[in-house]
N, C-alpha and C positions, 0 to 999 in steps of 0.2 A: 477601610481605606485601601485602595487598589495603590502598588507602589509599580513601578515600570522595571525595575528588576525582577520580581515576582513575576509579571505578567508575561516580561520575555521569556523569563524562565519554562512558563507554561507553552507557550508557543513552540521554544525548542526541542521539546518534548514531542510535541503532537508532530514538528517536522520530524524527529528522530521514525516516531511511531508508521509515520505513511512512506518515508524512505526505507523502513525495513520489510511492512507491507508491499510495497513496489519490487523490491529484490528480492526477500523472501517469504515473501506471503503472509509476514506477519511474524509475534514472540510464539512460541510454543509454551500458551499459559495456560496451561489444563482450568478444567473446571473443578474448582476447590468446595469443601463443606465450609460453612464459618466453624474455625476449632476454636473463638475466643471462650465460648465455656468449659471447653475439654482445660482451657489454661486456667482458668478460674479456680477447678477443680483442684488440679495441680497444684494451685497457689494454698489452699488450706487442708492438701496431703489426701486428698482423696485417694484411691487406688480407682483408673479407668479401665474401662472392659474393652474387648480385642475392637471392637468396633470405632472407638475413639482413639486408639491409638495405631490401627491403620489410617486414619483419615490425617494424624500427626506423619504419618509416614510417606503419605504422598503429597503431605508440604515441603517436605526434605528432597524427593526424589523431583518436585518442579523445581527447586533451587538447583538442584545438580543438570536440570536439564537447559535450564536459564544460563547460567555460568557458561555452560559448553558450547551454546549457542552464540553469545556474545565474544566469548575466547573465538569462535571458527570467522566470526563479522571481522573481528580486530586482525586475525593473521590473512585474513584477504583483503585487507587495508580500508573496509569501507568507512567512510568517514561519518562519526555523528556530532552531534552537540553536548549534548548531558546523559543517554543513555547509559555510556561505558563508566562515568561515575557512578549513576545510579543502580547499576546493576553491578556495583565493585562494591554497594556497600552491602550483599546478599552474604550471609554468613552459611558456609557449609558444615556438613555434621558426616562426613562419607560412613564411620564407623556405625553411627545410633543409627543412618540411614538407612544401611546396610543390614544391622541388626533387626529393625522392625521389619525389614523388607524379608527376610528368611523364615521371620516366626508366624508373619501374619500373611494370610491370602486380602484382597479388595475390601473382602466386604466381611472382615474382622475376623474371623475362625482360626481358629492357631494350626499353622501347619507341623506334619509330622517334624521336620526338620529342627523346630524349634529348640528340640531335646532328646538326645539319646536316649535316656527313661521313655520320654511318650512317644518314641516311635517304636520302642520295644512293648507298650503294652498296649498301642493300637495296633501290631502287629498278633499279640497274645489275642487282643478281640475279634480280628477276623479269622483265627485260628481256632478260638472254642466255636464262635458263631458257625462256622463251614462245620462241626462237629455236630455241632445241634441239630441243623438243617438236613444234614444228612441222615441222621437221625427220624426226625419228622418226617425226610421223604418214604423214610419205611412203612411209616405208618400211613401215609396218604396216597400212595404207590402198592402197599401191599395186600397181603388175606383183609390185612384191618381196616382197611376201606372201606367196608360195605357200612361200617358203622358208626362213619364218619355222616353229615348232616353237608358237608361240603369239603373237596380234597383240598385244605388250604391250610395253610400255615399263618396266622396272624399272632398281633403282642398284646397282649394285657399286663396290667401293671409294670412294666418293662420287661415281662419275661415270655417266650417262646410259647403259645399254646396249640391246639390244635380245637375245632368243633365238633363234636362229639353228640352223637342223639342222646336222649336223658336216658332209655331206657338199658344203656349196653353204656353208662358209667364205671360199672364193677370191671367192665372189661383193660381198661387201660390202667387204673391205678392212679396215681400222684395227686396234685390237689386242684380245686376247682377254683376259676378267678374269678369266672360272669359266668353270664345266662342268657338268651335273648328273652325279647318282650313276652313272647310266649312261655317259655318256659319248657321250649321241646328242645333247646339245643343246649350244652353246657361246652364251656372253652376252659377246657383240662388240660391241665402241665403233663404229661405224661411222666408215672415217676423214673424211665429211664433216662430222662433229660432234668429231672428239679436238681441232682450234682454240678451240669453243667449250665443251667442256669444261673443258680447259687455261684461258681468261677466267673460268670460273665459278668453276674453282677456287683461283683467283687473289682473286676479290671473295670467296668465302670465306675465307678466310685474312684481307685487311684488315678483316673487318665483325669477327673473333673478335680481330683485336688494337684495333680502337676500341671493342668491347665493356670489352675488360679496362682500358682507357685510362679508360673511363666510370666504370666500378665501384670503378678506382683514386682515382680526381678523386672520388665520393660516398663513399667512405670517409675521405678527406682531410676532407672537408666536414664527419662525422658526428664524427669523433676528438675536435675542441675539444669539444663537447657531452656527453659521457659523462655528467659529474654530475648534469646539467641530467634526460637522459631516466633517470636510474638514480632518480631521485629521483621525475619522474613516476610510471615504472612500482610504485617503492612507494604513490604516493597514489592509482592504479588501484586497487591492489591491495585498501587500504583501504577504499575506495570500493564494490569490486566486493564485498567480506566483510560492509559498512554495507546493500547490495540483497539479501544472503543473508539477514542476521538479520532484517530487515525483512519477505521472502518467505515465513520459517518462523512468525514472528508471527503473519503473517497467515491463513497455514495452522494454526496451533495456535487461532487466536482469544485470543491472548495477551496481558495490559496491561501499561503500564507498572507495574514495582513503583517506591513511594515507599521513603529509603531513611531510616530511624527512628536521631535522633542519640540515643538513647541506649539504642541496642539491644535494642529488640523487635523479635518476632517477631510479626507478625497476618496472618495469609492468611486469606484470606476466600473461601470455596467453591471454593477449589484442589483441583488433581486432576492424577494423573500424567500427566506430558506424551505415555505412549507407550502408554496406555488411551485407545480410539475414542472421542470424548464423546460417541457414542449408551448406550454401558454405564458411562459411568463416574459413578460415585458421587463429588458433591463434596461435600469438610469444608472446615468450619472449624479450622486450628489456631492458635494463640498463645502464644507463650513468651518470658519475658524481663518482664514487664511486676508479672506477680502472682506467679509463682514462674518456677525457674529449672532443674525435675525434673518431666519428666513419667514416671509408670510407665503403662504400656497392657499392660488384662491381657485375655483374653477368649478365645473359641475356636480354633480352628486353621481355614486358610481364612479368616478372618475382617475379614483386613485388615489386622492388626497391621503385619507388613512393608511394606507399601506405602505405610503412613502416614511412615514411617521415612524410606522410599525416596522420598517424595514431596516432605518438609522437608528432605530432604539436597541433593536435584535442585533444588529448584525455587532455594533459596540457592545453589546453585554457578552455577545460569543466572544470576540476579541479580547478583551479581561477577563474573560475564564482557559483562555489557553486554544478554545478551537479554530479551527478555519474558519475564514469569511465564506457566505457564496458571493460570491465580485473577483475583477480582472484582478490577474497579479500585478503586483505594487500597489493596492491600493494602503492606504494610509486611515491609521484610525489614532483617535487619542485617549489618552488614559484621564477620565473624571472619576470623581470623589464620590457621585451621584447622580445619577439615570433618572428623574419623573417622569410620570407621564401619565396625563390627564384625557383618557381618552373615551370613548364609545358612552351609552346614556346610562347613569347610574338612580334614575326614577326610582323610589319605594313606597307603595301606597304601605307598609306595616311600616316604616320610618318616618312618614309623613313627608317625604323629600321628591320634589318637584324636580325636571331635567333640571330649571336654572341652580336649584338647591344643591342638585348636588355636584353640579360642576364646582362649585364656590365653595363648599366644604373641602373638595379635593385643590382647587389652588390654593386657597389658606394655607392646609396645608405644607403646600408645598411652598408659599414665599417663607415660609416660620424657618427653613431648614436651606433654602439654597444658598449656594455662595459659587464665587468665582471658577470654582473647577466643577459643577454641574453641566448637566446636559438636559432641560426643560424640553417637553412635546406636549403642546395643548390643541386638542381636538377641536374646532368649531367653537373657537375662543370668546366665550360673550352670547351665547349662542340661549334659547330660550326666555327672551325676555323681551322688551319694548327693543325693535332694531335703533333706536338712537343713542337710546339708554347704552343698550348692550357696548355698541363699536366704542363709542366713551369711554365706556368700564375696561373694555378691552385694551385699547392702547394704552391707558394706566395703568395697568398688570404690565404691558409689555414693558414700557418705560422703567416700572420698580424692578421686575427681572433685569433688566438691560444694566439697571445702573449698580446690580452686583457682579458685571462684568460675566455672568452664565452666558454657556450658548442655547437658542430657542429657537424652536422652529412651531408654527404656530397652523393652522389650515382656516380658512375664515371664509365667510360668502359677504359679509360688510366691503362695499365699496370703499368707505372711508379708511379702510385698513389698508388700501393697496393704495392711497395718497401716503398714509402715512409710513408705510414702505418705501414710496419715494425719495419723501423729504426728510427721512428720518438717517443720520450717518451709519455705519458700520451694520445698516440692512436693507435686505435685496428683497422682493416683488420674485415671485418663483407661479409657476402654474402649472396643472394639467392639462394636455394637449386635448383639444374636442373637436371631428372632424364634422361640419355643418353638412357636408354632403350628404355623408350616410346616418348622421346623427346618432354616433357611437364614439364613447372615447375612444382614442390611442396608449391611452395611459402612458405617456410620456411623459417624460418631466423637464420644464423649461425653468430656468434657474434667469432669471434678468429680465421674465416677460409675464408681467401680470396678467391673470384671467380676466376673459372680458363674457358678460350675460350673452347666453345664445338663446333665451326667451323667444325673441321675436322672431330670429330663423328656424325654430324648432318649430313655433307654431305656425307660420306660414308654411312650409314642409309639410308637415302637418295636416293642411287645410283647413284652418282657421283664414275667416274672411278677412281680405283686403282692407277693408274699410276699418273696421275693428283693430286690428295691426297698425293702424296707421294715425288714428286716434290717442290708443297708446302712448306712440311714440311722442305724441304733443304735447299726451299730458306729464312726460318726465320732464324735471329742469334741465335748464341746459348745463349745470355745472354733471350730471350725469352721460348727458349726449357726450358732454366734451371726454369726460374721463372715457366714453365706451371708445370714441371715435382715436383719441390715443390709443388705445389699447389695440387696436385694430390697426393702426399704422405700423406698430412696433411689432405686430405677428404679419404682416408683409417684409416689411423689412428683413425682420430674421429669417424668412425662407426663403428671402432672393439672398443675405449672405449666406445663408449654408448651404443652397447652389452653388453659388461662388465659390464654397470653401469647398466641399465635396468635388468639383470641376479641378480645383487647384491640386487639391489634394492628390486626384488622381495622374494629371500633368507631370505628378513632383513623383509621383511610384514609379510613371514608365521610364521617364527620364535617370531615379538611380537602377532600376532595372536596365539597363542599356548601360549607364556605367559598369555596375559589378561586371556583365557580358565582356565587355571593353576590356575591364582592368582583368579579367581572370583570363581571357585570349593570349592579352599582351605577357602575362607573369607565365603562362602556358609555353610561349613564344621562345620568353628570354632564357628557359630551364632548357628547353629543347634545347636552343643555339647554344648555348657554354656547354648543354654535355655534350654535343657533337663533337664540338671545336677539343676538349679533351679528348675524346676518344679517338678523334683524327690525329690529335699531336701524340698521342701514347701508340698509333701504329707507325707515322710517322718516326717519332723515333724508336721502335725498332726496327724497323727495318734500317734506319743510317747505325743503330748500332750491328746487328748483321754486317751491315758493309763496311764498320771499321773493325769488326774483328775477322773478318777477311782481307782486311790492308792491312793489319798486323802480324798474321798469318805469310803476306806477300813481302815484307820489309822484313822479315822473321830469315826467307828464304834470301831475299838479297844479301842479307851478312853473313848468311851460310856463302852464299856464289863468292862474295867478297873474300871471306876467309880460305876458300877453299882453290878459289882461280885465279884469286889476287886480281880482279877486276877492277876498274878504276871507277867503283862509285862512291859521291863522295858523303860526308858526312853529312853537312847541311843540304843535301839535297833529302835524303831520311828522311831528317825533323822537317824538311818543308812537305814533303808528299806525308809524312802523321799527323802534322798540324793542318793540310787542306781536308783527310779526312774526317778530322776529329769535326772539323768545323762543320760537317752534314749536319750534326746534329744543333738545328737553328730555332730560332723562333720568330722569323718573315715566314708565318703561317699564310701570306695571300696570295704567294705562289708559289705554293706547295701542291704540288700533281697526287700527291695521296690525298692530302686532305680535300682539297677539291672532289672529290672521287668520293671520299667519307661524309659530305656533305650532301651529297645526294641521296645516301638507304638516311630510313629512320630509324630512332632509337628503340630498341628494346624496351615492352612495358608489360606487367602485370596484366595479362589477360589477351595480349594476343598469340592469331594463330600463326606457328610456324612451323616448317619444313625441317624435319631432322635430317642432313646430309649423309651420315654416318648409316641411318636405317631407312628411307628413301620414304617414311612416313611421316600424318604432319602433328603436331598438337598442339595444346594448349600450355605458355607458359603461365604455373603457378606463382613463385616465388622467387624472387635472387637472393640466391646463396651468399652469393661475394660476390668482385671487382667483375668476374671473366664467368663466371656459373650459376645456371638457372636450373630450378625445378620443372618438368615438364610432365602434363598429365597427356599421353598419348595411349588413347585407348580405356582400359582399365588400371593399367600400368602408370608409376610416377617413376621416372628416369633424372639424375643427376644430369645434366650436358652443359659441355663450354660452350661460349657464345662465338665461339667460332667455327661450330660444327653446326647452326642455326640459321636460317635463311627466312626472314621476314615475307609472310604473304601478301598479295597485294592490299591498297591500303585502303580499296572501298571494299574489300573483303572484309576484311580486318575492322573497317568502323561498323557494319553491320553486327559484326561477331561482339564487337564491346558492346552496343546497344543490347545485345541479346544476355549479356554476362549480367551489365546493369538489372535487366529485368529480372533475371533470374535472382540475384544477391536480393533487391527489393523485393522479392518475392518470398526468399529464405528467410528474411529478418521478420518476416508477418507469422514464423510459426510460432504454434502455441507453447506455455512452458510447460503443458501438462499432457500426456501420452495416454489413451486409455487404450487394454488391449482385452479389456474383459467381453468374451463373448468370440473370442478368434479360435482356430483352431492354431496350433504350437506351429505349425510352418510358417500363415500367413502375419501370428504374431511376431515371428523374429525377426522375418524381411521386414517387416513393418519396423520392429525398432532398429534395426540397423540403419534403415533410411531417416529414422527420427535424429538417432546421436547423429549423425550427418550434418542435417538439417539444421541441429540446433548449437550445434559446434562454429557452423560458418555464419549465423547470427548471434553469435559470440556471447551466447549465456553461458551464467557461470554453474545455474545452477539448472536442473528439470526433475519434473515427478513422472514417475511412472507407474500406472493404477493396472495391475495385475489381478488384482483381488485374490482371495484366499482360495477358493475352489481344489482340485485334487493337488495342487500346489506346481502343475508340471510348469506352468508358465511362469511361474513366479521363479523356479529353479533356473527356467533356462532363461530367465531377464540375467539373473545372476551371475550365470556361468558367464552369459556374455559381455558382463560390465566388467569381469574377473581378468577377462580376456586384453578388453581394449586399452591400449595404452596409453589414452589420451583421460581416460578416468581417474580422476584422485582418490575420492572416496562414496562408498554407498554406504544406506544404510535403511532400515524401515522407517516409514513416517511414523509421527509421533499418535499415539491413544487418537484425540479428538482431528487428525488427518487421516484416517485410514487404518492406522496398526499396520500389519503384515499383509494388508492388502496393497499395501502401494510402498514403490521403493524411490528415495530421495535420492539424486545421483547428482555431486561436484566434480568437478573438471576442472583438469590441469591450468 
């Protein structure tokens, strides 16, 4: 039983999984062994070999690479659903992980590192060996060559021999280990090497018992932990099933479906998931909302199944978590039960006839449906007497119906599209079929029952007049009447969806012409208020200017006053400080500055202007603050007030913004991924310096950069240069199954 908690649950997930896919390419969930038998082992004390417990140890080092990945989503605030829970309940082991990861190489072999003892007596073995060897080359390099069979050094029984002719045996001494098939060559220890034999194989013997010492002591180590990684490897697992559905999303072009609490159905321009969307035809379906029976009657070929097969499929994805392929928003419902009685189930070894086995299969299916099902029955009634059949049929439909299931049923019985009619809570649906070219459309009409194209087909055709027409006499008229309906109601519907298409389009240009309107007008009123500011802020300075020059002036009068005893008086002061103070007004409509500041335009992002200070012109970038803007003039980014800036003319100026537009629209189409493999170091560098450029001003946060491994100089100088810039946060290599060290993952500030 499907619960809608549950199913949301699954859905938030696959949004998580294709939102992180979209910004960064996906989890970084390596490709795991199943270890559940290494845990098995575990569980009844087994001791596991280096093999099983590297594969233990790159379950540890995906959790740790999981965590860090999610921890870097969270502090760059990307938002998810249930991910950050899910991936909070991954338990880490940094010290066990640590530890396997030093003893063991990939693919199980115990590294020197593992232990002071075995890197002192694999040091001791290639010490005797380079002893022996040296040795042997005397003999295969010197006088004693000639009586060698081949100057080679090979191992028998794990020790050092040389080949030797049989009959100059006495000559070397030590002991024989083989022979070849003939019996002319013997492979002799030579006895100034069986001492150091005998040492080697001696260090071999202790390096294979502190081997198994080691693997013992990291199996001790991993035992306490079982739950711990049995637990990881399920939320891998998870994890790795959340990047699948997410992958095929994105390969399908798939949306989220919304899930409808009170059970409808609405897809909107859905289409089968496993038809190429270059040929596939998408409908519209819906059920649940207006009636609760759809019948689809129409030609053969036509589509009828697919429609079936499409509303069954696309519901069962939706209850398991994945995308629909259909428009976003469409709406699906959560049922108890999916049947579906479809395609011919004939068996000459079961003795079962088409009619036989349709009716085994709804049996079936009346024993078990109820109220929250979802019924599809193929060509319902189909193999039998057609009187009998359409009978049988709408009695199926009626017992479905009256345990409130939804059903949608495909039928070629006339009588079924009456009883669609006159039947409540269901609709008369068809396959579109064009008589012209006598090919479906495979469209789907939801309100307009199928009507026979028998007789246009065969007239088309070239089937005789006479014949055709005969035909048509000998049907009833309760058939005439049903076909001649049916054929008014497919005129009508495509003079109203003329008419709605016409309207439709009437009602686009018209809010296209408003948003034009309202975004001019809002463009308008932003200009005018800043002007009107920047008019009244030069405005008043300059009256403040000219009162701290009347203060300056009435400063000097009480000097004259005091000093010449002049007869000025007091109230006349405060009257000449009180008429200056009052410059500063706000009867902005006739004000001589602002009039004056109402004719330049405002400073914006992206035009060209005149720097007065250096008599050259650029581009403003940025504003800094209230009075200073950033200026790109040349190669050069220069700070300047905006009053050392002189606006160029303004159909200069609109062409230059068309040209910035293009260019931006152009910047945000670059790729997130850089390849530089196959450049030489020059034209890779200029190449990535124009890429972070690039990809900075189409405001990614992240990109890849594929270097590849090669003598490594390019990969050095990506590095040095990412080391450099300072709008880089952090780099770092991609992960094993993105490249390794052939490609470097770069975030920005």
């Amino acid at each position: 039983m499907y619960k809608r908690q549950e199913v949301q649950q699954w859905l938030d997930e696959t949004k998580d999984g294709t939102d992180i896919l979209r910004l960064r390419g996906g989890m970084p969930v390596a490709q795991l062994d199943d270890i559940r038998p290494q845990l098995k082992r575990l569980a009844i004390g087994a001791e596991l070999n280096g093999l099983e417990l590297a594969q233990l140890g790159r379950v540890l080092r995906t959790v740790s690479e999981i965590v860090k990945f999610f921890t870097n989503l969270a502090d760059d605030k990307i938002t998810l659903r249930r991910l950050y829970k899910l991936s909070g309940e991954l338990v880490e082991l940094p010290i066990l992980s640590r530890k396997l990861r030093v003893a063991l190489a990939d693919d199980g072999s115990v590294n020197d590192e593992a232990s002071a003892k075995l890197k002192s007596l694999r040091y001791g073995l290639q010490s005797i060996e380079a002893q022996i060897r040296s040795k042997m080359n005397d003999y295969i390099h010197g006088s004693m060559a000639k009586y060698l069979s081949n100057p080679i050094i090979t191992i028998r029984d794990d020790r050092y021999v040389i080949p030797v002719k049989a009959e100059y045996r006495g000559n070397f001494g030590g002991v024989i280990h083989d022979q070849s098939a003939s019996g002319q060559t013997l492979f002799i220890e030579p006895q100034a090497v069986v001492e150091l034999n005998n040492r080697l194989r001696q260090q071999q013997i202790e390096e294979k018992h502190e081997i198994s010492r080691i693997l013992s002591e990291l199996t001790a180590a991993v035992a306490p932990s079982q739950a711990e990684i049995a637990l990881d490897m399920d939320l891998i697992g998870r994890l790795d099933f959340i990047n699948a559905k997410a992958h095929y999303a994105h390969q399908l072009h798939a949306t989220e479906p919304l899930i409808n609490s009170e059970r409808h159905v609405e897809l909107k321009q859905a289409w089968h998931p496993l038809i190429p969307l270059a040929k596939v035809v998408k409908n519209d379906i819906h059920i649940g909302k207006d009636f609760q029976a759809i019948i689809i009657t129409g030609p053969n070929t036509g589509g009828k199944t697919i429609t079936l097969k499409t509303l069954g499929l696309i519901q069962l994805m939706a209850q398991s978590g994945l995308f629909i392929p259909a428009r976003e928003e469409s709406q699906v419902a959560i049922f108890s039960h999916i049947f579906a009685d479809i395609g011919d189930e004939q068996s000459i070894e079961q003795n079962l006839s088409t009619f036989s086995a349709h009716m085994e299969n709804i049996i079936a299916i009346l024993k078990q449906v109820d109220k929250n099902s979802l019924v599809l029955f193929d060509e319902l009634g189909a193999g039998t007497d057609p009187q009998e059949g359409a009978a049988l049929a709408i009695a199926i439909l009626n017992a479905v119906g009256a345990t409130g299931a939804y059903v949608v049923a495909t039928t070629h019985y006339p009588e079924l599209k009456v009883y669609a009619h006159n039947t409540p809570q269901t609709v008369n649906a068809s396959v579109e079929f064009d008589a012209l070219t006598l090919q479906p459309t495979y469209r789907l009409l939801i309100g307009v029952p199928g009507r026979s194209n028998a007789f246009d087909i065969s007239k088309r055709l070239g089937l005789n007049e006479a014949i055709i027409t005969q035909a048509k006499q000998l049907m009833n008229n309760e058939s005439q009447d049903l076909n001649n309906m049916i054929s008014d109601l497919d005129n009508q519907r495509k003079a109203a969806e003329t008419e709605y298409h016409e309207a439709r389009y009437q009602l686009e240009q018209a809010q296209k012409l408003h948003d034009e309107l309202q975004q001019a007008y809002d463009f308008f009123s932003e200009q005018r208020d800043a002007q009107l500011n920047r008019a009244k802020q030069k405005a008043n300075s300059i009256v403040d200017k000219a009162r701290k020059q009347a203060d300056e002036i009435i400063t000097q009068l009480h000097k004259l006053q005091t000093q010449q005893q002049t007869q000025v008086k007091e109230d006349q002061l405060i009257k000449a400080r009180t008429t200056l103070k009052n410059m500063e007004y706000h009867d902005l409509a006739n004000n001589r500055v602002l009039k004056k500041a109402k004719q330049q335009h405002e400073l914006h992002v992206g035009d060209e202007v005149r720097l007065l200070q250096y008599g050259n012109t650029g581009t403003l970038l940025k504003q800094l603050d209230a009075h200073h803007w950033q200026v790109q003039a040349g190669i050069m980014k220069i700070n300047v007030s905006d009053d050392e800036l002189e606006k160029i003319a303004a159909a200069k100026q609109q062409a230059e913004t068309v040209r910035h537009i293009t260019t931006v629209r152009h910047q945000s189409m670059v790729s997130t991924q850089l390849d530089l493999r196959g450049q030489r170091y020059d034209e890779a560098m200029a190449n990535l310096d124009r890429y972070i450029d690039a990809a900075l001003l189409a405001g990614y946060h992240s990109v890849t950069i594929v270097h590849g491994m090669g003598t490594g100089a390019i990969r050095q100088g990506v590095q040095n240069y990412l080391k450099r810039n300072s709008r880089v946060k952090t780099y770092h290599y991609a992960t094993a199954n993105a490249g390794g060290t052939g490609a470097t993952i770069v975030e920005f500030k």
